[in-house]
N, C-alpha and C positions, 0 to 999 in steps of 0.2 A: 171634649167639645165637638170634633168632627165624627164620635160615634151619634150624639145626637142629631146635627145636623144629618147622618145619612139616614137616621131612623125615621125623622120628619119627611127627608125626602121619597123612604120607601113605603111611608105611607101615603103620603100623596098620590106616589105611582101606582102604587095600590089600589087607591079608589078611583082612580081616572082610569087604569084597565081592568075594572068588574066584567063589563061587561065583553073585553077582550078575548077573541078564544086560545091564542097565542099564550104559551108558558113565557115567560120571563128567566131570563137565564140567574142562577142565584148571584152571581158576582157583577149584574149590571148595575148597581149604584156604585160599586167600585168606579166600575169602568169609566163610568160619567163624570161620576166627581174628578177623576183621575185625568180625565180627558179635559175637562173645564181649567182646572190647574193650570195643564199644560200650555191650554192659551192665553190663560191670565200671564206664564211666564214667559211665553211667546210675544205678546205684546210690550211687557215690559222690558224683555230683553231687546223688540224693535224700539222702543223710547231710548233706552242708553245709547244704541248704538248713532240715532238719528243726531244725539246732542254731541256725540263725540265726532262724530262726520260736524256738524254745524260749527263747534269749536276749532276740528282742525283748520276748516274752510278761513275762520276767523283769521285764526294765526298767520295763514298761508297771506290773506288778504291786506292786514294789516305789514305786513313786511312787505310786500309791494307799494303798499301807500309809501311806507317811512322808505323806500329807496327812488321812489319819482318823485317825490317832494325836495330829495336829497337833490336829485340831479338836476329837476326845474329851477330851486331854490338854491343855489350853491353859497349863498352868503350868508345864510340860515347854518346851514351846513359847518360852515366856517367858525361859526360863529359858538355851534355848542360844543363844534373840537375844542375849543380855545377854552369854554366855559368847564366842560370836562377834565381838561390837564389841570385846570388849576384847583377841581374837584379832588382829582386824586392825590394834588399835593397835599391838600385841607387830610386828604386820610393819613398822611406818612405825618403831618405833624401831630395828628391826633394819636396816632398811633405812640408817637415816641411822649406825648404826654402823659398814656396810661402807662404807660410801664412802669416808673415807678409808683405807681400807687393800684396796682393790679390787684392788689386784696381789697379793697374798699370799693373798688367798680365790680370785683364777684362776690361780694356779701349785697350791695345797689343791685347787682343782677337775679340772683339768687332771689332776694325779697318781693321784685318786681316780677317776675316768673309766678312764683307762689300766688302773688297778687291776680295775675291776671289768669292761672289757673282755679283759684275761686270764683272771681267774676263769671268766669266759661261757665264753670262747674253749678255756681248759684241760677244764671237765666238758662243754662243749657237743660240741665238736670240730669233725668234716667234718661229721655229719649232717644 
């Protein structure tokens, strides 16, 4: 595919320098096409890094909200400590629920996994 594309392109060059008196070096459609590449991956390599700066900035930003909110709000504050301990109590009894019956929740696991590794797999595709 990219030998045609450069055959296209050295014909074009071709006929836009007939009347050029200038030889053309044999490896200049190399070079061009090589050289266009490079700032095709030039830019996209600026796009990654712009979103991973915009993402850090996020992160950085929102952990400043959630600790002035904390300190403005202290009753707020208070109030999802209290809501949290009694979250992680909800896990220690959930916890001692599955145990015994920890093959029936990894066979539930296991099925729903598959499951939703089709799903991916049906809208995802080859892409």
């Amino acid at each position: 595919m990219s030998v045609n594309k450069e055959e296209k392109f050295d014909e074009m060059l071709g006929r836009a320098l007939q009347g050029h008196s200038e030889p053309v070096p044999a490896d200049f459609t190399a070079r061009m096409l090589r050289q266009i590449r490079e700032d095709q991956e030039q830019r996209i390599l600026a796009r990654v890094v712009l979103q991973e700066r915009l993402s850090l900035a996020g992160s950085i930003a929102l952990g400043v909200i959630v600790v002035v909110v904390a300190m403005a709000f202290p009753g707020i504050s208070v109030n999802l400590v209290k809501q949290a301990g009694g979250f992680i109590s909800k896990i220690s009894q959930a916890v001692e629920a599955v145990r015994y019956e920890w093959q029936l929740y990894t066979v539930f696991v296991g099925v729903f996994g598959f499951a939703v590794y089709s799903l991916v797999d049906l809208l995802v595709g080859d892409s």
